[in-house]
Each structure stands twice: as C-alpha cells, then as structure tokens.
N, C-alpha and C positions, 0 to 999 in steps of 0.2 A: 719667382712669385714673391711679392710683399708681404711681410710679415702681418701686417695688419690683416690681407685678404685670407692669407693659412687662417688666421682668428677667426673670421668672419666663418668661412668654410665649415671649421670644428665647430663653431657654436652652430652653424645650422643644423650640423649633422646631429651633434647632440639633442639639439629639438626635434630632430624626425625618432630617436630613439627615444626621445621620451613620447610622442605622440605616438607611437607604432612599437607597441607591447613584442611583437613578433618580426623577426628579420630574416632573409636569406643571403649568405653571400655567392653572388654565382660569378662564372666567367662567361660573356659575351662574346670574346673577341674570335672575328673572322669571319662575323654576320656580315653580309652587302644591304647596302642601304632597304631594301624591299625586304630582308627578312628581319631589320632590325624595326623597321618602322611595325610588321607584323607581329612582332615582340611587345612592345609599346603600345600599340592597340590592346593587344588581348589583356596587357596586366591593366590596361586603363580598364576595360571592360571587367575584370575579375578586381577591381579595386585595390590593386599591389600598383603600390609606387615606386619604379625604378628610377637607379640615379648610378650614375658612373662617380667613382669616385676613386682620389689616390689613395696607395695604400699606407704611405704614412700616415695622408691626416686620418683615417681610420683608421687607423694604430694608436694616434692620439689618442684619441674618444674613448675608447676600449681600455687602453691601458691605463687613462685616468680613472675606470669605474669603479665602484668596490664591489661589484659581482663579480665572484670567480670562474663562473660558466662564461662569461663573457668576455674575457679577460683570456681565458683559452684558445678562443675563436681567434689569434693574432696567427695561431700556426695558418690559417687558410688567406692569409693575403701574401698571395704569392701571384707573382704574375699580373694580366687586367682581370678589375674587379670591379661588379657591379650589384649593389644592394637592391635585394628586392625588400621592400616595409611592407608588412601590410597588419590587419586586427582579424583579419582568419587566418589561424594557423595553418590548415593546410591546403589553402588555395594556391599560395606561389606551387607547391611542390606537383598537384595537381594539373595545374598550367603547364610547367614544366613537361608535364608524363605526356599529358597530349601533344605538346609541340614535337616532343621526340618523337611519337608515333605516328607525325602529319608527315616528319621528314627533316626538319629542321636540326642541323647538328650541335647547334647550343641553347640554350645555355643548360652550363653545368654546374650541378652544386658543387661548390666551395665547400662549407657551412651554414649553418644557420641557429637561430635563436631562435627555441618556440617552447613556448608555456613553461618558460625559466629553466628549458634544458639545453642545454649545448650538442649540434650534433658536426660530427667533421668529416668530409667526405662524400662522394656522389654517390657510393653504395648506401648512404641512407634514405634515400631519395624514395623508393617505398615506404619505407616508416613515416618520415614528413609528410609525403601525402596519403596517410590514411588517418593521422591525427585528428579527434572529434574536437571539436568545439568545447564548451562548458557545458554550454544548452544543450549538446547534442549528447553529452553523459551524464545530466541531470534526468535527460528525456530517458533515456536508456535504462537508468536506473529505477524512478516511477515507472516506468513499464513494467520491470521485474520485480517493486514491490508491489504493483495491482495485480498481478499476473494470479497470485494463490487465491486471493480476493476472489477475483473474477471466479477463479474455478469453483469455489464454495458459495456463492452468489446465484452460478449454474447450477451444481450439483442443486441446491436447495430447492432453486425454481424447476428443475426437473423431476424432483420427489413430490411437489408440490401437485406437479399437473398428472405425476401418474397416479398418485392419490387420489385427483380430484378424477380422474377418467374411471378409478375405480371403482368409486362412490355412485359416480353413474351408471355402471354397468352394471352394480348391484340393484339400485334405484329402478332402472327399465325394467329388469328381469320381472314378469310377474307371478307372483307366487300361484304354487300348485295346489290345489286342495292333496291334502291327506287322507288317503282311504281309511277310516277304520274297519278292525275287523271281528 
C-alpha cells in the first residue's frame, strides 16, 4: 500500500473519531457473507458505523492521541478488527447482546471507547451495554430530585381533601336540640 493512501486512510479514521465521541473495537472475522451483510444492516439500522480496518493504521491514530484511555485501547488490536463508531454509547454493546442471543458467533468485543472511559475485553460487554446516555441520567436524576416533591405535594393535597371531607361531615350532621332539665 502507498504511503500516501496509509495518509489518506489515518486521516479518515481520525475524522470518524472525531465525529463519533463513542467506539467499539470488535472482531468479525469468520462471518459468511449472509451473517455479515446481517451485521451491517442491524448497526445501519441502530445507527453504529462499521468499518473494517488495519491494525496498524489504527494504531496510528490512537497512538498519535493525547488521551491516555485511548491510547490503552492498542492492547486490543490484535488479530481482525472492526470498529464499531457510533454517539449512543450503548447501542453497539446492545446490538451485540442480541446478535449473540439470535445465534450469531460474532462479533466480539475487543475494546471500546465510551464516555471517555477505556474498557478491554469481551467480559465487559454487560457493562457497555447497560451504559445510560447523558439524557438518560439527567432524566433519572430530575426523577429522584421530584420524587420528595411529589411525595409532600401528595401528602398536602391528601390532608387537604380529608380536611375538607371533614368539614363536611361536620357541616351535614344536623344539630340536636338539647334537653334541659
């Protein structure tokens, strides 16, 4: 390969990882064409970009970075390697779990980059895919700080109304005359 296309290659790569906050490195290899084109669909469909690639020039890339989490990730290019990109964290991992459980025997994680932590290894492969979003522990959080709210909101409007039940229960009752004697 011409030196100039290895250039071209690292620069693209380096624009997917700057366009694509979140990476997986997986291995493919030993898919037949029908369970790789099945592969390619589903990350199309789940929004993860696959791309086969050497692992040198992805060595390049990585070892040019000044992040040291990413820069670790060199231990998992071993072997074929195929980059999953995507901006939901735990969608490749996700994808992944189901393919395993349809039957498919790859792909397996490598590595991956997600929300600036380094992880190595297919036994992470639970933790990647259970990883929330931002929104999704923004949301999580406002849940648990309305939560007391809500309960003292309730409580209140429940004191309220058995107040007001009592008010009227007094209100109907009609008074007795009192005998004197």
């Amino acid at each position: 390969m011409k030196k100039e296309l290895k250039n071209q290659i690292i620069e693209s790569i380096s624009a997917q990882l700057s366009e694509y906050p979140d990476f997986y490195i997986t291995d493919i290899s030993g898919l037949n064409a029908s369970q790789t084109t099945k592969l390619r669909r589903e990350c199309f469909n789940q929004g993860v970009k696959l791309c086969v690639v050497k692992n040198t020039l992805f060595n390049h890339v990585i070892s040019a970075s000044e992040n040291e989490e990413i820069r670790s990730l060199s231990a998992a290019l071993v072997g074929n390697t195929a980059i999953m990109y995507t901006t939901v964290p735990a969608a490749p991992g996700k994808l992944i779990k189901k393919l395993l459980k349809e039957g498919l025997p790859k792909p397996e994680v490598k590595g991956a980059y997600v929300q600036g932590c380094a992880y190595l290894g297919a036994d992470k492969l639970d933790q990647l895919a259970a990883i929330k979003t931002k929104e999704e522990l923004i949301g999580d959080i406002i849940g648990l700080l309305q939560s007391p709210v809500r309960n003292v909101v309730s409580a209140l409007q429940n004191a309220a109304e058995g107040k007001a039940e009592d008010e009227k229960i007094f209100v109907a009752a009609p008074a007795e005359p009192v005998a004197e004697a």
